[in-house]
VEXBA-703870 format. One record per residue: residue in one letter; x, y negated, z negated of N, C-alpha, C in turn. Coordinates in steps of 0.001 Angstrom, whole numbers, padded with zeros to 6 digits, always signed. Example, Ala and Ser with C-alpha at 12.3 -4.5 7.8 and 13.67 -1.06 7.14 Angstrom:
! residues 2
a+013190+005690-007800+012300+004500-007800+013200+003300-007800/s+012850+002250-007080+013670+001060-007140+012900-000030-007870/
END
This chain:
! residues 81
x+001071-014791-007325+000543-013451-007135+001137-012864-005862/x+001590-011678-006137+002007-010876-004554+001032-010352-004088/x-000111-009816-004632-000977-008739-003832-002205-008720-005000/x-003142-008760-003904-004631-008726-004904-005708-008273-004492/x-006841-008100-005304-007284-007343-004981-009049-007325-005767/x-009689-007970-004890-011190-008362-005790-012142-007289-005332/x-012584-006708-006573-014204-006443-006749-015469-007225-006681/x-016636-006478-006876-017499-007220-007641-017399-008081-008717/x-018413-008976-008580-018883-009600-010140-017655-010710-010098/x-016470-010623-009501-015547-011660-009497-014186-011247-010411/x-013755-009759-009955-013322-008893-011432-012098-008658-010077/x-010887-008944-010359-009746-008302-009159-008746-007498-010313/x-007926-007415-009501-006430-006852-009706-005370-007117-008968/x-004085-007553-009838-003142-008272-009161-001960-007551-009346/x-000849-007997-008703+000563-007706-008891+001139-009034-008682/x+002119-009253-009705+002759-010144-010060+003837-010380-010697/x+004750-011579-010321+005626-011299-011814+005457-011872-012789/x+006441-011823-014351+005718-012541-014922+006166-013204-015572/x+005168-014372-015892+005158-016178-016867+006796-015970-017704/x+007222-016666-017803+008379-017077-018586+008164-016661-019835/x+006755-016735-020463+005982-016678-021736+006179-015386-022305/x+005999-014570-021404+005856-012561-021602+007594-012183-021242/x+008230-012800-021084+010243-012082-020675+010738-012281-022038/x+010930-010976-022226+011939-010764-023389+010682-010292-024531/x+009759-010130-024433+008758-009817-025630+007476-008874-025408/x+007289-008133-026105+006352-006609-026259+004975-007740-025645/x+003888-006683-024999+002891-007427-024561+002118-007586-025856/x+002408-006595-027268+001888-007152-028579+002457-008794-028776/x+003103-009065-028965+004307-010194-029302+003752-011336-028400/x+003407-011360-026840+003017-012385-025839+001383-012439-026175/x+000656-011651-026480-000696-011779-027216-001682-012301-025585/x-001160-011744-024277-001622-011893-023180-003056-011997-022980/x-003311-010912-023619-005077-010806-023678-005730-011609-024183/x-005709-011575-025600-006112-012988-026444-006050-014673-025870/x-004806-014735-025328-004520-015816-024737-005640-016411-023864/x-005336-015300-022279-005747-015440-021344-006811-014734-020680/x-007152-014032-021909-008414-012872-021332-008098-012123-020305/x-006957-011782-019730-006826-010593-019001-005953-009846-019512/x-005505-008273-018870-005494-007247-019273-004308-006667-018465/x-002760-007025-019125-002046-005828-018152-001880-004459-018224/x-002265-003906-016871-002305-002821-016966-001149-001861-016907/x-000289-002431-016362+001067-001852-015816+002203-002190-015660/x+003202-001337-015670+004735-002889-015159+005773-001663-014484/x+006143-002358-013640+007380-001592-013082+008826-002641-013031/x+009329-001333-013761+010717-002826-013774+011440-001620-012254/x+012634-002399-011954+013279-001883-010808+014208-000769-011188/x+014356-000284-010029+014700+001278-010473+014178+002438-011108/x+013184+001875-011725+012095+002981-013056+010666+002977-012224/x+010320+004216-013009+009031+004312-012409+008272+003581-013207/x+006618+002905-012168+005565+002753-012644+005218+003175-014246/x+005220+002154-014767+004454+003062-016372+003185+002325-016744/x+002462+002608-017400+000924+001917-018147+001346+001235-019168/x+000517+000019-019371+001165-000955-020114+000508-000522-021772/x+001503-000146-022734+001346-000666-024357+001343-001511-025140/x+001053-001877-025955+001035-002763-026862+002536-002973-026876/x+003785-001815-027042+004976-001916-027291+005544-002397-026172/x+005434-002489-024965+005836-002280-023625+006670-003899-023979/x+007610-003867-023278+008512-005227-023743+008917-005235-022111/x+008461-006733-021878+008492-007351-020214+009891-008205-020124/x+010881-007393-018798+011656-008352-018691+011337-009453-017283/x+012290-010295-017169+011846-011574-015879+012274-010594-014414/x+012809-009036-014661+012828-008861-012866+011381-007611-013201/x+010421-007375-014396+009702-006515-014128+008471-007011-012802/x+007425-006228-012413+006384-006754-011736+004938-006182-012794/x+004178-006755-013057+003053-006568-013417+001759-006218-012519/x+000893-005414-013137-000456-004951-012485-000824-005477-013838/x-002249-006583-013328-002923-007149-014342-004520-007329-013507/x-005393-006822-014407-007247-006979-014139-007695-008563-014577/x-008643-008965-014486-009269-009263-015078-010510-010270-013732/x-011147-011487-014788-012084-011622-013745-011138-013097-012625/x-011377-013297-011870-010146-013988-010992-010086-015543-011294/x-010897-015990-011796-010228-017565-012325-009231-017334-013389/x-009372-016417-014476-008518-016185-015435-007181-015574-014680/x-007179-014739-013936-006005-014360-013537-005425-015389-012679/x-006032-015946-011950-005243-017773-011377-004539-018397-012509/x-005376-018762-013627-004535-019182-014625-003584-018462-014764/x-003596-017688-015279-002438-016876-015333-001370-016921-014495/x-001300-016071-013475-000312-016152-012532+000421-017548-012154/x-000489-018805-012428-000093-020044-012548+000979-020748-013743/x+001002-019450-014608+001920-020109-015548+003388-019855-014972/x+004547-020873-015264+005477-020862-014872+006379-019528-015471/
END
């Protein structure tokens, strides 16, 4: 995780890059949510602006992610290689 960011209830928001799992495939296709119960919200690849994350949104290995959820799940997460 580069930067984070906790609420209440145990609910943060992170920036990150991401898992080997999500490069090269739509966040439909990596099934992130389902997986891991959290929620990306965003991705900025370099050079491009900030965009909100779609179902279509296809993650490469230099994008960065903005991802919610409650913070043990996002440890997992960010823990994947």
């Amino acid at each position: 995780m580069l930067d984070f960011i906790e609420f209440d209830d145990g609910f943060a928001i992170v920036k990150m890059y991401p898992p080997k799992e999500t490069q090269g495939f739509t966040l439909a296709e990596s099934s992130v949510r389902s997986k891991y119960g959290v929620t990306v919200v965003g991705v900025k690849s370099p050079g491009e602006d900030f965009t909100y994350a779609r179902p279509d949104t296809k993650v490469s290995g230099r994008d960065m992610l903005i991802v919610s959820g409650h913070v043990d799940l996002l440890e997992r997460f960010a823990g994947r290689p």
